[in-house]
N, C-alpha and C positions, 0 to 999 in steps of 0.2 A: 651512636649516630643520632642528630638532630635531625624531624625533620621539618620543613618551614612551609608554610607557603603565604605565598604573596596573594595579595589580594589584588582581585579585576578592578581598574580604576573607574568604572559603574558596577561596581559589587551591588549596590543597595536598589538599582533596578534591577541586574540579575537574580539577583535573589528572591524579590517580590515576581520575578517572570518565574521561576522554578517553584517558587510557595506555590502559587497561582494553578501554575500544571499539576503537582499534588494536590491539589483540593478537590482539580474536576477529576471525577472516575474514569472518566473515558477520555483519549484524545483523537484526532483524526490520524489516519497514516497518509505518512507523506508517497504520491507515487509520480512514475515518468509514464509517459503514455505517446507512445507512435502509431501512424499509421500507413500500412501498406496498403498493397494492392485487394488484397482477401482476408486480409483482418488487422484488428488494432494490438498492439503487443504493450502491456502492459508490465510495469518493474516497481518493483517496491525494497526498500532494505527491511528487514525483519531480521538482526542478527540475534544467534541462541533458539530459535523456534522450529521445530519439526512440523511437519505435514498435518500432527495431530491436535495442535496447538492451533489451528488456522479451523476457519468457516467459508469458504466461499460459496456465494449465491450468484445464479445470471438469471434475469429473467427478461425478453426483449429485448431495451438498450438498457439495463441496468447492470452493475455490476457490485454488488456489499461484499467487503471484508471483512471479517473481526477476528479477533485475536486479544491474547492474553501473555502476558510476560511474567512468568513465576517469579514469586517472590519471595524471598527472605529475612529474617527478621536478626542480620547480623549490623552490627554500627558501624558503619564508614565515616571517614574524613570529606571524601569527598563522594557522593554520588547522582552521578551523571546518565547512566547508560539507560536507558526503557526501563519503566516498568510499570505494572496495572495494565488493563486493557485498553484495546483502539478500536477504532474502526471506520471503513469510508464507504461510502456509495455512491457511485457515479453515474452520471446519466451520458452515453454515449450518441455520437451524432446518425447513428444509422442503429436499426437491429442485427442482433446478436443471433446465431448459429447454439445457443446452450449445450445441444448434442456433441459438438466436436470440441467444445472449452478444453484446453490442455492447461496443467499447471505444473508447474516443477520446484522447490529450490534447490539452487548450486552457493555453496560457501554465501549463505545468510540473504539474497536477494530470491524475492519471489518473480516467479514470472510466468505470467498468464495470456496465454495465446487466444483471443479473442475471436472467432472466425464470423463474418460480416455473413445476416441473412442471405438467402438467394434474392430474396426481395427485395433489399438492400443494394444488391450489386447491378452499374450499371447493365442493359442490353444495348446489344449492335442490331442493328436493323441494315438489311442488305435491299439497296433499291435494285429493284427489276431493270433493265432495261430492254425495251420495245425494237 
């Protein structure tokens, strides 16, 4: 069996884009970021990486990631998938709760439950009346 592959009709910018990411050590991780009522819910893809493979920081409204993608030193055809390390820090629009941060992954998506300061969150002021 032969196998072929076709080449991207901008291979020679794809290419220089992939060299380019191999060269820097680090890259940023890509994340999605909502917000509710009482906190921002934070998702990131990280597929192949356990709990122990990650670093998360909060501090205020900040939030750092990093991480590292084991690697191997076998020859591929083609490869595509993560690898070396990432990392992001965000600066969020209110403070952060750090004490109640939840984090989990489910099948390769991080996801960190952000819970908004008390100071952070608006108050209701109930007018008196006379």
């Amino acid at each position: 069996m032969t196998f072929y592959l076709q080449t991207y009709p901008y291979d020679r910018i794809y290419r220089r884009m992939i060299r380019r990411q191999v060269d820097d050590d680090r890259r940023a991780l890509g994340v999605n970021i909502r917000e509710e009522e009482e906190a921002y819910v934070l998702s990131a893809l990280v597929p192949g990486l356990n709990a122990e493979d990650l670093n998360i920081q909060v501090l205020d409204d900040v939030v750092r990631i990093e991480g590292a993608y084991r690697q191997d030193e076998k020859q591929y055809l083609i490869q595509e998938l993560p690898r070396g390390s990432f990392y992001r820090t965000l600066r969020l629009p209110a403070a952060l709760d750090a004490e109640r941060v939840e984090a989990k992954i489910a099948d390769g998506i991080l996801t960190l439950i952000l819970p908004k300061a008390e100071s952070a969150k608006p108050k209701k002021i109930k007018i008196k009346v006379k």
